[in-house]
KELUM-34636 format. One record per residue (C-alpha): residue number from 1; residue in one letter; z, y, x. Coordinates in steps of 0.05 Angstrom, whole numbers, m for minus. Example, Ala and Ser with C-alpha at 12.3 -4.5 7.8 and 13.67 -1.06 7.14 Angstrom:
BEGIN
<romi 1,a,<156,m90,246>>,
<romi 2,s,<143,m21,273>>,
//
This chain:
BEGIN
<romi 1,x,<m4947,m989,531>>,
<romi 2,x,<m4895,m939,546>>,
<romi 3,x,<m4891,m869,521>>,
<romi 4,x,<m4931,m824,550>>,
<romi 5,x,<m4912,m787,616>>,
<romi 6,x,<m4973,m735,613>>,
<romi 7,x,<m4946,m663,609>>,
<romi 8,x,<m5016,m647,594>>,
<romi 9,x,<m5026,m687,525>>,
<romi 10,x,<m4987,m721,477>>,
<romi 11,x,<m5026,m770,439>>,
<romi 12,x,<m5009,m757,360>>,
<romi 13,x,<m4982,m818,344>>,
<romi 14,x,<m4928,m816,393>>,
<romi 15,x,<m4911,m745,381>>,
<romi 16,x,<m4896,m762,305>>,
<romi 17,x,<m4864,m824,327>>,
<romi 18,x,<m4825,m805,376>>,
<romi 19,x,<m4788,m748,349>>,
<romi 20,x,<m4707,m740,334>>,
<romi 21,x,<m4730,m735,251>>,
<romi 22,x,<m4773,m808,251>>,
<romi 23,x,<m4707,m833,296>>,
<romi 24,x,<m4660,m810,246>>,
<romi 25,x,<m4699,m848,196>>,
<romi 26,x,<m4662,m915,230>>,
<romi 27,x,<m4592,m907,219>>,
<romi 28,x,<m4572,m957,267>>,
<romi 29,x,<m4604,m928,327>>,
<romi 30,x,<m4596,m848,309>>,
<romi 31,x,<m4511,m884,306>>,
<romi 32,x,<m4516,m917,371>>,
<romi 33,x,<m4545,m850,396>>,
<romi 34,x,<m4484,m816,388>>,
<romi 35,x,<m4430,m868,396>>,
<romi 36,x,<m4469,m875,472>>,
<romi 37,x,<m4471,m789,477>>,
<romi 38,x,<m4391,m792,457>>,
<romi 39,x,<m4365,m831,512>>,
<romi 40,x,<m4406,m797,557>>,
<romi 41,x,<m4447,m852,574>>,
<romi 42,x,<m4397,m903,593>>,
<romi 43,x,<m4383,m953,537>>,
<romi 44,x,<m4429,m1007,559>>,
<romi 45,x,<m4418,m1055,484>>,
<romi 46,x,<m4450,m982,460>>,
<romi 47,x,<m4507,m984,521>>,
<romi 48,x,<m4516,m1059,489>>,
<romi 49,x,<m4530,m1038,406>>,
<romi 50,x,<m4572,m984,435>>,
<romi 51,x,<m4616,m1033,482>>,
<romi 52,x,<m4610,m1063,418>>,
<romi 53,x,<m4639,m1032,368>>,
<romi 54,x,<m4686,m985,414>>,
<romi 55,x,<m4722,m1044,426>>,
<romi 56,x,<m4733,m1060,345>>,
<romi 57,x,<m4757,m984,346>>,
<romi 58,x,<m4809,m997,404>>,
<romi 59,x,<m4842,m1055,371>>,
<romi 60,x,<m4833,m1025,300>>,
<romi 61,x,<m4797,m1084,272>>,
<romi 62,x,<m4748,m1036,232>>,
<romi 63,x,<m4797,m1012,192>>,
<romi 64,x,<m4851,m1061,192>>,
<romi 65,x,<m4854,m1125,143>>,
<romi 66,x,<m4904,m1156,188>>,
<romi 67,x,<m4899,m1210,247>>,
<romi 68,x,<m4961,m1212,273>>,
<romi 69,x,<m5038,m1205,249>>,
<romi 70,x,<m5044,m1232,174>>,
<romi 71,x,<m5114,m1197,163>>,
<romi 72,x,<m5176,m1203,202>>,
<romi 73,x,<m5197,m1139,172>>,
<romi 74,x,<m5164,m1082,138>>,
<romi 75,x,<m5206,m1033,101>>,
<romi 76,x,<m5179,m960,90>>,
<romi 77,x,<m5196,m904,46>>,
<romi 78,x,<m5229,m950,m8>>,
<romi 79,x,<m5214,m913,m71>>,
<romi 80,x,<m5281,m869,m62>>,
<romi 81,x,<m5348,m874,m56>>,
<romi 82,x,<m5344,m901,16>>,
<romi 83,x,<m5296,m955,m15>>,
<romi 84,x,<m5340,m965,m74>>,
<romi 85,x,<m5406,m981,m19>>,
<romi 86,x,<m5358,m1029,25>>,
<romi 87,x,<m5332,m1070,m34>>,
<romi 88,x,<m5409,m1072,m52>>,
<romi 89,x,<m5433,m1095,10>>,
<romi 90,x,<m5377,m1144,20>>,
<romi 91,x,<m5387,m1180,m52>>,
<romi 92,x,<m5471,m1189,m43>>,
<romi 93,x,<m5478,m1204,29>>,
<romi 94,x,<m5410,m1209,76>>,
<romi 95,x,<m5375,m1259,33>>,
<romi 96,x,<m5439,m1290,m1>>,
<romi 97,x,<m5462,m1312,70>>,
<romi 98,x,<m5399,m1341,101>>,
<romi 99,x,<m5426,m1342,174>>,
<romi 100,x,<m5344,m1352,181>>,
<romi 101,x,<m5285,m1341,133>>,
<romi 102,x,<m5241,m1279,136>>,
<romi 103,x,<m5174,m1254,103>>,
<romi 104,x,<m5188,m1175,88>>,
<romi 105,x,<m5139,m1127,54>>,
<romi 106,x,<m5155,m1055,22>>,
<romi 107,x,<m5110,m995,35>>,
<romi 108,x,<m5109,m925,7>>,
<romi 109,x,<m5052,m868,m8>>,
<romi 110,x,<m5071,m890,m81>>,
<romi 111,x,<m5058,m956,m92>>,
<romi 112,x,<m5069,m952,m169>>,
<romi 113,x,<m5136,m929,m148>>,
<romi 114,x,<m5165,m979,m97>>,
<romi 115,x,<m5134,m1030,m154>>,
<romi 116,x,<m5178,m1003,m211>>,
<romi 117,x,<m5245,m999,m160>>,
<romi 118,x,<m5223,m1071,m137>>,
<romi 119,x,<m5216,m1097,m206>>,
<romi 120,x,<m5273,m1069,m234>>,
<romi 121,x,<m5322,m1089,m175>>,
<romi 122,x,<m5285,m1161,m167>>,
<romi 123,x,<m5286,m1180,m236>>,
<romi 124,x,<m5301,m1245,m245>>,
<romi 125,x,<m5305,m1271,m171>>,
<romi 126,x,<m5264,m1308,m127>>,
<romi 127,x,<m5240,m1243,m95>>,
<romi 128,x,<m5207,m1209,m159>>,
<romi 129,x,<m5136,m1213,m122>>,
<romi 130,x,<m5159,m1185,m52>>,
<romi 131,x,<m5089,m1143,m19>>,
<romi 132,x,<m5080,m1070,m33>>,
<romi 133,x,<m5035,m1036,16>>,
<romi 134,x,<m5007,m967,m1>>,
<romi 135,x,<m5015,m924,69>>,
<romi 136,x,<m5017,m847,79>>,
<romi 137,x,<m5027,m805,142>>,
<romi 138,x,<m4966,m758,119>>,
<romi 139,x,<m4926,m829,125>>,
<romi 140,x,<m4921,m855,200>>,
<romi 141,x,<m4876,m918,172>>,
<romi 142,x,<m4930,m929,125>>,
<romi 143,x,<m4988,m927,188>>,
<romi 144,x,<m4960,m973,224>>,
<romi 145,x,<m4939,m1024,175>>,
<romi 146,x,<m5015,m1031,150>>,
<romi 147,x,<m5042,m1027,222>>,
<romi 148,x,<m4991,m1083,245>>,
<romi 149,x,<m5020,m1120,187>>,
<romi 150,x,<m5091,m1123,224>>,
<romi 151,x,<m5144,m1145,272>>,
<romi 152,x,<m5181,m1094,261>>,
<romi 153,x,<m5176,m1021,213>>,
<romi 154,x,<m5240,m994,183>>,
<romi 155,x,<m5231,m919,165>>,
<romi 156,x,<m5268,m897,105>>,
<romi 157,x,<m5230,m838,98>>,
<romi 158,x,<m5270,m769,106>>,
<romi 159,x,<m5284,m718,117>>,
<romi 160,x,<m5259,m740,189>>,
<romi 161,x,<m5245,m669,219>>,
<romi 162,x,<m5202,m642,157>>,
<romi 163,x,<m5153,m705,168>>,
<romi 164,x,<m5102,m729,217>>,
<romi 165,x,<m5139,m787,226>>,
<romi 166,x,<m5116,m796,300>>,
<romi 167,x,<m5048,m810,287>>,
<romi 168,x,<m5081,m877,255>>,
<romi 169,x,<m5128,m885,320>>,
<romi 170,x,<m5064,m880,364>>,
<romi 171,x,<m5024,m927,322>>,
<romi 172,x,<m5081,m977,333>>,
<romi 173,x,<m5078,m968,410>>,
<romi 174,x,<m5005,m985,406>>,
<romi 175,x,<m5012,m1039,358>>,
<romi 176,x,<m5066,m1072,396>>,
<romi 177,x,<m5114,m1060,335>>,
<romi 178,x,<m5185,m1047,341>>,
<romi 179,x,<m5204,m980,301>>,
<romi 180,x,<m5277,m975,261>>,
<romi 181,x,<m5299,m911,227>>,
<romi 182,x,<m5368,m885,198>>,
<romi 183,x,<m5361,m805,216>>,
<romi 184,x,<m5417,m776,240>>,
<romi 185,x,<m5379,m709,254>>,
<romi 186,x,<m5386,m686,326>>,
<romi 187,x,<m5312,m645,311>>,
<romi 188,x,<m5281,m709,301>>,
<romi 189,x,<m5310,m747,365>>,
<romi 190,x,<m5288,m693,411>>,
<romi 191,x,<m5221,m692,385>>,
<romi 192,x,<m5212,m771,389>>,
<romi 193,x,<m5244,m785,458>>,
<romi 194,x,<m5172,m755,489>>,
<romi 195,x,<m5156,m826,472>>,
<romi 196,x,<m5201,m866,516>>,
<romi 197,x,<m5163,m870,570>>,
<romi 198,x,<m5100,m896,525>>,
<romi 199,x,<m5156,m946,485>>,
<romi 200,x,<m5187,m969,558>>,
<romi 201,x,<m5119,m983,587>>,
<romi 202,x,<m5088,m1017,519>>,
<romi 203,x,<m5154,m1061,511>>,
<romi 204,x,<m5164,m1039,441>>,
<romi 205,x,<m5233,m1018,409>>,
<romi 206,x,<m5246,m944,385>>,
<romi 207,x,<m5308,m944,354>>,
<romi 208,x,<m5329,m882,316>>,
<romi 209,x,<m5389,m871,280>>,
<romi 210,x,<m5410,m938,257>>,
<romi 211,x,<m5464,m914,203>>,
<romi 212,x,<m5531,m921,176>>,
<romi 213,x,<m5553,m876,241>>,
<romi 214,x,<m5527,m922,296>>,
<romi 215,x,<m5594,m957,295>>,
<romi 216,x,<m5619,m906,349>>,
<romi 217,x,<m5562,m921,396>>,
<romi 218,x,<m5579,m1001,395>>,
<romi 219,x,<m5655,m987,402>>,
<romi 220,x,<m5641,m952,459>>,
<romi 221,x,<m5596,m1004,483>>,
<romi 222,x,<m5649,m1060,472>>,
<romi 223,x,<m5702,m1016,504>>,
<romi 224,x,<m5663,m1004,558>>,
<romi 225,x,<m5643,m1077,569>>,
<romi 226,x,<m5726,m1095,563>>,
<romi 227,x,<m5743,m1054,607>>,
<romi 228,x,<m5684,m1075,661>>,
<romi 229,x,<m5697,m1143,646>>,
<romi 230,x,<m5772,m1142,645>>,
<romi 231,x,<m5792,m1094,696>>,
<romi 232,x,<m5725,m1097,740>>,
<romi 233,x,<m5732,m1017,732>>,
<romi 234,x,<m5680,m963,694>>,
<romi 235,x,<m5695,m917,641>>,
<romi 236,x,<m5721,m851,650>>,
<romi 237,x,<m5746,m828,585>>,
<romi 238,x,<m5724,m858,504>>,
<romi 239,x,<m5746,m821,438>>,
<romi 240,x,<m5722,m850,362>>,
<romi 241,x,<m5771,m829,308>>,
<romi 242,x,<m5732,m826,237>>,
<romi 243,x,<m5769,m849,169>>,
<romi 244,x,<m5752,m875,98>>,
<romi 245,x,<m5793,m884,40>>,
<romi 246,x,<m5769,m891,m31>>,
<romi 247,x,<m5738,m838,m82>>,
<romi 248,x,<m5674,m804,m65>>,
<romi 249,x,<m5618,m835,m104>>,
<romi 250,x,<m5579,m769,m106>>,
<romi 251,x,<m5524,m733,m39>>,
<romi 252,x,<m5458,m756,m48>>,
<romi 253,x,<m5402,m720,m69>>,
<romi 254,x,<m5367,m742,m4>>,
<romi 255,x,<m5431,m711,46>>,
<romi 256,x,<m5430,m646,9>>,
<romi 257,x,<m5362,m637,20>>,
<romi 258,x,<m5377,m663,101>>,
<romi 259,x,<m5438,m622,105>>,
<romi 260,x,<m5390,m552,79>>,
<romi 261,x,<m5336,m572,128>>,
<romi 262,x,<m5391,m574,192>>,
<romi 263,x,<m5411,m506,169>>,
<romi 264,x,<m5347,m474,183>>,
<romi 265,x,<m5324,m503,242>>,
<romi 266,x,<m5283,m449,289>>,
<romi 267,x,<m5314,m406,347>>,
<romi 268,x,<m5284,m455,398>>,
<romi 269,x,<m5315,m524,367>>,
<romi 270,x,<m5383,m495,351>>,
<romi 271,x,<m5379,m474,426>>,
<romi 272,x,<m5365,m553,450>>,
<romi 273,x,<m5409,m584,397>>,
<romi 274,x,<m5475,m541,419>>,
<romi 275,x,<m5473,m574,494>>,
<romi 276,x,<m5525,m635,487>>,
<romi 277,x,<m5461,m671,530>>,
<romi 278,x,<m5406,m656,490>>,
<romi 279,x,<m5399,m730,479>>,
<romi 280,x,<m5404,m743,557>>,
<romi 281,x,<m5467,m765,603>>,
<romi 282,x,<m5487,m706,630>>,
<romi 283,x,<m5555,m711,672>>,
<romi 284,x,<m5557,m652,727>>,
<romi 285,x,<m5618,m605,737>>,
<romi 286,x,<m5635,m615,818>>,
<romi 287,x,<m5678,m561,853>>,
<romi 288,x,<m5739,m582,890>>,
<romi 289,x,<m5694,m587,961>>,
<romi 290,x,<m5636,m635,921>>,
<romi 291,x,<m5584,m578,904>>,
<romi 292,x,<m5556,m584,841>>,
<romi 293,x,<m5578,m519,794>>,
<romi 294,x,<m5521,m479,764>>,
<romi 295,x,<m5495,m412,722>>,
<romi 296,x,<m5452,m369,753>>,
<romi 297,x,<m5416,m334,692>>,
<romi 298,x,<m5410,m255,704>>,
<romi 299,x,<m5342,m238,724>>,
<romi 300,x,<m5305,m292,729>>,
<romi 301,x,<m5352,m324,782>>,
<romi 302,x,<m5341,m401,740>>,
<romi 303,x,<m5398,m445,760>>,
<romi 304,x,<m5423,m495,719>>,
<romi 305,x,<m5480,m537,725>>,
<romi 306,x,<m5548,m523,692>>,
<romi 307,x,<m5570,m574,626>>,
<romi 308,x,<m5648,m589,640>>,
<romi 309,x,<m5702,m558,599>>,
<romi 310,x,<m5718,m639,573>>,
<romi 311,x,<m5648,m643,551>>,
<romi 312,x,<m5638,m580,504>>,
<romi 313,x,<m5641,m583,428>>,
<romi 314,x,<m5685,m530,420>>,
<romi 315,x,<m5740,m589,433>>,
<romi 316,x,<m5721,m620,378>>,
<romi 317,x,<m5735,m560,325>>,
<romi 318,x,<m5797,m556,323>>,
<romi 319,x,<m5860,m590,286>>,
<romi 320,x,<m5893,m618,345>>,
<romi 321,x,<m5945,m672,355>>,
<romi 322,x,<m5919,m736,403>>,
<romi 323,x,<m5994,m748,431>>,
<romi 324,x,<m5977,m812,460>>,
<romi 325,x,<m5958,m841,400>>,
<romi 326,x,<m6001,m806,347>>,
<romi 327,x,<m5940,m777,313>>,
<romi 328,x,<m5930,m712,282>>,
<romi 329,x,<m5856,m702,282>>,
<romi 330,x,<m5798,m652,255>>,
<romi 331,x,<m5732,m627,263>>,
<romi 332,x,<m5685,m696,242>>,
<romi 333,x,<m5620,m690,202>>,
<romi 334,x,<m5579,m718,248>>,
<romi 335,x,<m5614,m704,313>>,
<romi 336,x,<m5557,m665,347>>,
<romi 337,x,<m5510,m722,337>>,
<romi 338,x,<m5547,m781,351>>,
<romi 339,x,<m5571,m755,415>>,
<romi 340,x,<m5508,m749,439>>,
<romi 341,x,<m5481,m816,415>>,
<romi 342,x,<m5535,m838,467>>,
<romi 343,x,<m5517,m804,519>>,
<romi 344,x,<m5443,m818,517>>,
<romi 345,x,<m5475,m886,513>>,
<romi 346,x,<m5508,m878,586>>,
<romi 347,x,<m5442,m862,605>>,
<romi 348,x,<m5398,m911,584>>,
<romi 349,x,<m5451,m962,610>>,
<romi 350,x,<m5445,m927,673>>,
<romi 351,x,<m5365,m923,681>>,
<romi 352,x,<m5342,m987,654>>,
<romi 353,x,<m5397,m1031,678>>,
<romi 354,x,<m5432,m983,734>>,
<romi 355,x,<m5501,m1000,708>>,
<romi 356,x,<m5522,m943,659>>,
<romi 357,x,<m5589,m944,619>>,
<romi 358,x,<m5614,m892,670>>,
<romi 359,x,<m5583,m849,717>>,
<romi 360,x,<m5634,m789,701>>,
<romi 361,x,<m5638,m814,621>>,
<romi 362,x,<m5665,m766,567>>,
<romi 363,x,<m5669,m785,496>>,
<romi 364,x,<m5694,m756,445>>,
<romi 365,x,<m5697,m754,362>>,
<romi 366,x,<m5742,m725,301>>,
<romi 367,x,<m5762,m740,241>>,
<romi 368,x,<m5828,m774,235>>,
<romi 369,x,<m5870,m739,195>>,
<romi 370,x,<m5913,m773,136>>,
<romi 371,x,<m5991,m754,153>>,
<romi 372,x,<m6001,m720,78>>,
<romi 373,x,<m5945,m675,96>>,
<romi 374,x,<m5967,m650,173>>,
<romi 375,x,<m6006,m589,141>>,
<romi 376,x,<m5957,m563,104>>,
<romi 377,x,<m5906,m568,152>>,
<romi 378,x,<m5938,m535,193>>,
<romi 379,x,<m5961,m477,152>>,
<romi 380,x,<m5888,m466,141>>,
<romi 381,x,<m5861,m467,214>>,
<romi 382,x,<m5879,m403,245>>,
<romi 383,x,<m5857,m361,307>>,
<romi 384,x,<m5795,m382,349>>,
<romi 385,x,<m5754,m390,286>>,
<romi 386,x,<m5736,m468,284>>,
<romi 387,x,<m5760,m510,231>>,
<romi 388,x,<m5729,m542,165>>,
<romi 389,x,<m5697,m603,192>>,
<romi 390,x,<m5723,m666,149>>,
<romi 391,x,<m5672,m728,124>>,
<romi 392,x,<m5702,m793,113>>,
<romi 393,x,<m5745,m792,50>>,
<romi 394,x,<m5803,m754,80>>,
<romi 395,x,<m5789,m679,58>>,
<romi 396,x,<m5746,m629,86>>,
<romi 397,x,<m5664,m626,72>>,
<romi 398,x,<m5673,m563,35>>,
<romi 399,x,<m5727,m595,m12>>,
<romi 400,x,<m5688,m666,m14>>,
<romi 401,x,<m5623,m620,m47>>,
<romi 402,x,<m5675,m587,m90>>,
<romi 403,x,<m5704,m650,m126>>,
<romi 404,x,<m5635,m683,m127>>,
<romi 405,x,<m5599,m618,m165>>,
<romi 406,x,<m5657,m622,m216>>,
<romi 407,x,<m5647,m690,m227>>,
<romi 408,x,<m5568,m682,m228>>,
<romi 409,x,<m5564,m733,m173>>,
<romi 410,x,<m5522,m690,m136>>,
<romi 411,x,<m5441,m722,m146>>,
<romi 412,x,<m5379,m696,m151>>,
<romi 413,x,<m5330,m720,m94>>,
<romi 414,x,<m5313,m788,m88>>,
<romi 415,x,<m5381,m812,m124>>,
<romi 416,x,<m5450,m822,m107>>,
<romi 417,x,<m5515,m864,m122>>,
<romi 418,x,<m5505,m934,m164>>,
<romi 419,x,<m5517,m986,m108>>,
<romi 420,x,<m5575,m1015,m148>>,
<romi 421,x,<m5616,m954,m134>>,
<romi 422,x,<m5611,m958,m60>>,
<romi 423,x,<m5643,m1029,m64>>,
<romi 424,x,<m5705,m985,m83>>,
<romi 425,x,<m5705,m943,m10>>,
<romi 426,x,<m5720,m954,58>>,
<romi 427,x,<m5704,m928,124>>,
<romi 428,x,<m5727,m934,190>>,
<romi 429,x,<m5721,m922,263>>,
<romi 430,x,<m5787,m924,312>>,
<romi 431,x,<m5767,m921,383>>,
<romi 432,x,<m5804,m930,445>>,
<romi 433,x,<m5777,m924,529>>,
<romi 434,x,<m5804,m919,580>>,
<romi 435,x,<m5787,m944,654>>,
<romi 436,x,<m5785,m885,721>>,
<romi 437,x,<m5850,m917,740>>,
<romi 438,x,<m5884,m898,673>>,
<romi 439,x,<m5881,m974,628>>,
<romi 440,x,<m5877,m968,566>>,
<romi 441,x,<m5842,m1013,509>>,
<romi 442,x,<m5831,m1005,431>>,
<romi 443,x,<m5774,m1031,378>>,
<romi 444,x,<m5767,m1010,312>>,
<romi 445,x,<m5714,m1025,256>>,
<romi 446,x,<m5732,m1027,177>>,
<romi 447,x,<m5670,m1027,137>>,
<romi 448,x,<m5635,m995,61>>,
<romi 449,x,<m5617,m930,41>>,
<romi 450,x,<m5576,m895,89>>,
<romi 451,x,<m5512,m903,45>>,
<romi 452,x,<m5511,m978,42>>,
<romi 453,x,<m5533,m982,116>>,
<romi 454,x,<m5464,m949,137>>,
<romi 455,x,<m5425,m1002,100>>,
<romi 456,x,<m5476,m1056,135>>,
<romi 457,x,<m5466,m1033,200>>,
<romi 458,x,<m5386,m1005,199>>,
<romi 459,x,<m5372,m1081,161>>,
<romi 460,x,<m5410,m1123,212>>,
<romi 461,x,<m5386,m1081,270>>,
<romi 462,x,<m5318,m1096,245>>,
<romi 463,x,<m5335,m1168,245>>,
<romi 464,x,<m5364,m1169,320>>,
<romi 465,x,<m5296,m1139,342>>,
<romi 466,x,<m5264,m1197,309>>,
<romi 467,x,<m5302,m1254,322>>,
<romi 468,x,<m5336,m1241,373>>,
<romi 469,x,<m5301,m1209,418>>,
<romi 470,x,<m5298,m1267,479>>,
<romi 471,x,<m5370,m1247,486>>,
<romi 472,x,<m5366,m1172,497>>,
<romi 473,x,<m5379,m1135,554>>,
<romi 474,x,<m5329,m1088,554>>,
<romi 475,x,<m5263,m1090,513>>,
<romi 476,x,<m5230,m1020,504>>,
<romi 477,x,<m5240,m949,498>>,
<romi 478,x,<m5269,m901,455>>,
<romi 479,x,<m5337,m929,452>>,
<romi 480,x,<m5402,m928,410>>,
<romi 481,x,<m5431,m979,370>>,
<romi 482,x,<m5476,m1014,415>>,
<romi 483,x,<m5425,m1007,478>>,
<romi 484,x,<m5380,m1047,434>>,
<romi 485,x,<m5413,m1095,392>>,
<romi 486,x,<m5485,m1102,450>>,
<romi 487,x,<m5529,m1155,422>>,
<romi 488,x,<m5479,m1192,388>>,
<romi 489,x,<m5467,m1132,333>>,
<romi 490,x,<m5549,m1136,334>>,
<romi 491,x,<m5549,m1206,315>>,
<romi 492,x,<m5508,m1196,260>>,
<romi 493,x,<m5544,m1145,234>>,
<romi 494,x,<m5611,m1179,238>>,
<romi 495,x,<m5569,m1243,204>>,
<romi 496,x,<m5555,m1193,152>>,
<romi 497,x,<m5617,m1182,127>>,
<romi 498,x,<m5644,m1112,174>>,
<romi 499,x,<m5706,m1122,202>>,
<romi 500,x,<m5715,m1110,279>>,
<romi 501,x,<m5783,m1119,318>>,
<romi 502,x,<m5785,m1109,390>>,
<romi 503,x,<m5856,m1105,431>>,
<romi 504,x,<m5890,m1055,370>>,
<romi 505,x,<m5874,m1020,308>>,
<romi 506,x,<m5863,m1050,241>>,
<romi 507,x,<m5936,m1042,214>>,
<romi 508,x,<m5939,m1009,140>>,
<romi 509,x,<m5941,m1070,103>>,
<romi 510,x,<m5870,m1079,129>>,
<romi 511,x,<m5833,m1016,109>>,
<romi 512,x,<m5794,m1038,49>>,
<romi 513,x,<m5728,m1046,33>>,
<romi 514,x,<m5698,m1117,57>>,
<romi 515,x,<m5656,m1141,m3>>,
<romi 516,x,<m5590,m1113,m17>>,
<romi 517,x,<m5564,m1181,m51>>,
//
């Protein structure tokens, strides 16, 4: 990889890098620099020692203690809560199972921190003297010594969009490093996907937002690959309803502070974010003669083309009964995201292997609604004002924060819920597809609390990418979960203890928590 020659954009990594400060910082070279600028270019021994040690700056090998890959899996950001799940999730089912050894290393600016969490979750095991690596975004040396170190990085550090978290992306793509994070923040995606191109053409994985809500994006992919499969036909039409059952363990300190960052996002972003397609996969509104439908903006005479009526959020605001189904449904928690996870999903099918899940795709997702609570729900959605958006546990968000507060379940930053109460939740995700000639199919997916679902999914993601990454489809890029770990990441997770059921819905009888280990 050579430095970029785009006027246009400057990937971060390479601007910090490649600056006259970070080349000062190796004596040798910044020397060589000069003794070549003082004879005007025509001592060659001086041409030689700066061949010389440019080339140890291009590979990093003045700075960086490592030759070669000594972990499979590097884990960043582990002194908080996210840390605190991952470590969890490793010691009672990653490591308990052994579907293959792995070396794994944690990393933090804190190293004194991730110790004491390491320690204190460790104690006892065969694990107690796992790596800590110091690494800091304000340290590029730092980056790409821990990076270097790895097969793969696993960001836990968040809020996404309040750090310079790229700088670590783009130190992956030049590392040859696949990249794993658990974001969530639609801020953070559309600054990061300038790197696809860079990720595509490197080979190297970018895969953002591997959380408890990726779920939806591989239900759609499995629906998608029934109905291809089964009926030889693409997708037209997908919908994810969201459930959970259980008593809220408490809001971590880490999603409050997430949740205020979304909330005051600048003119500009809000702007991006509110386009159902921000994320890519845009499906154009035809007229009844073929001609695309646009806007003309007043003015400036900018054309753009029209987002269908299907496609719009507003559909998803509402409390609105899915006849064909016999669901009553609500405004979901994470709606405006996962929908366009999706979609840049239907794209990425489409451009890297020219066979998307539909080439007139719309997907939708709400929160299901439990039947004692359709009335009231109801009673309190009124008019064209949109309704209370719902998490997981079968109440609205504003009434979730309201029970946790009372209960002082609500965590100061960098804590959250003991894993043991999670064990007590469940989520789910009820999905069905259908075909453009009308079929129908049905998958659903009955899993843990939210929380300890990220660390399932971003920790056996992060083990696809390693080990199985001969079997992949496609092999760089700033992807989504199921475009980079397809069945294989599924497998895993069903290995792992989720439960997946494709053909119907999980029936009642099945929506409990599988065990946490």
């Amino acid at each position: 990889m050579t430095v970029s020659e785009d006027a246009g954009y400057v990937p971060p990594f390479q601007s910090k890098y490649f600056s006259a400060d970070m080349m000062s910082k190796y004596e040798p070279l910044a020397e060589a620099i000069t003794t070549v600028e003082q004879s005007d270019a025509k001592d060659e021994e001086a041409f030689q020692m700066f061949d010389q040690h440019w080339a140890k700056f291009m590979d990093f090998s003045w700075c960086s203690q490592w030759d070669g890959k000594k972990y499979d899996i590097v884990f960043y950001g582990m002194s908080g809560y996210t840390g605190y799940l991952m470590m969890e999730y490793l010691k009672r089912n990653a490591l308990r199972k052994k579907r293959e050894d792995f070396t794994f290393a944690f990393a933090g600016r804190s190293v004194a921190k991730v110790v004491e969490m390491r320690d204190r979750l460790f104690a006892g095991t065969e694990w107690t003297d796992v790596p800590v690596l110091s690494a800091s975004f304000d340290d590029v040396v730092s980056i790409i010594d821990m990076v270097k170190s790895a097969h793969v990085i696993v960001n836990c550090a968040g809020p996404y969009m309040l750090t310079e978290g790229e700088v670590l992306i783009d130190a992956c793509v030049w590392c040859k490093t696949d990249y794993i994070d658990i974001s969530m923040e639609i801020p953070w995606t559309l600054r990061i996907k300038e790197l696809h191109r860079y990720a595509l053409e490197a080979g190297v994985m970018v895969v953002p937002s591997c959380a408890g809500n990726a779920y939806a994006d591989l239900g759609v992919m499995m629906l998608s690959k029934k109905i291809r499969d089964d009926l030889g036909e693409e997708t037209r039409s997908a919908t994810c309803y969201c459930s959970g059952g259980g008593t809220a363990p408490g809001i971590s300190g880490g999603m409050l502070r997430t949740r205020a960052a979304l909330a005051q996002v600048d003119k500009s972003t809000e702007h991006a974010r509110a386009d159902p397609f921000s994320l890519g996969g845009f499906v154009p509104n035809f007229d009844r003669n073929g001609f695309k439908i646009v806007d003309v903006q007043p003015g400036t005479g900018i054309v753009t083309a029209r987002t269908r009526e299907e496609d719009r959020d507003a559909n998803m605001t509402r409390i609105s009964e899915d006849r064909k189904m016999g669901v009553w449904r609500a405004p979901y928690v994470h709606s405006f995201f996962d929908t366009r996870i999706v979609r840049r999903s239907n794209m990425l099918h489409a451009d890297l292997g020219n066979q998307p899940y539909g080439s007139a795709l719309n997907f939708m997702e709400y929160a299901m609604l439990p039947p004692e609570k359709v009335a009231s729900a109801r009673r309190e959605s009124s008019g064209d004002e949109p309704a209370k958006p719902y998490g997981q546990y079968g109440m609205s968000l504003d009434d979730e924060e309201t029970v946790v507060k009372q209960s002082g379940r609500d965590f100061k930053e960098g804590k959250g819920p003991q894993v043991e109460d999670l064990g007590q939740v469940w989520s789910g995700h009820f999905l069905y597809a259908e075909s453009a000639n009308g079929s129908q199919v049905q998958c659903s997916f009955i899993g843990a609390d939210g929380y300890f679902e990220t660390a399932r999914m971003a920790i056996e993601t992060a083990r696809t990418l390693r080990f199985d990454r001969q079997k992949l489809p496609f092999k760089g890029g700033v992807l989504t979960p199921s475009v980079a770990g397809s069945t294989c990441l599924l497998e895993r997770l069903i290995e792992s203890g989720v439960k997946f059921k494709m053909g119907a819905w999980h029936d009642r009888a099945e929506m409990v928590a599988p065990s946490i280990g």
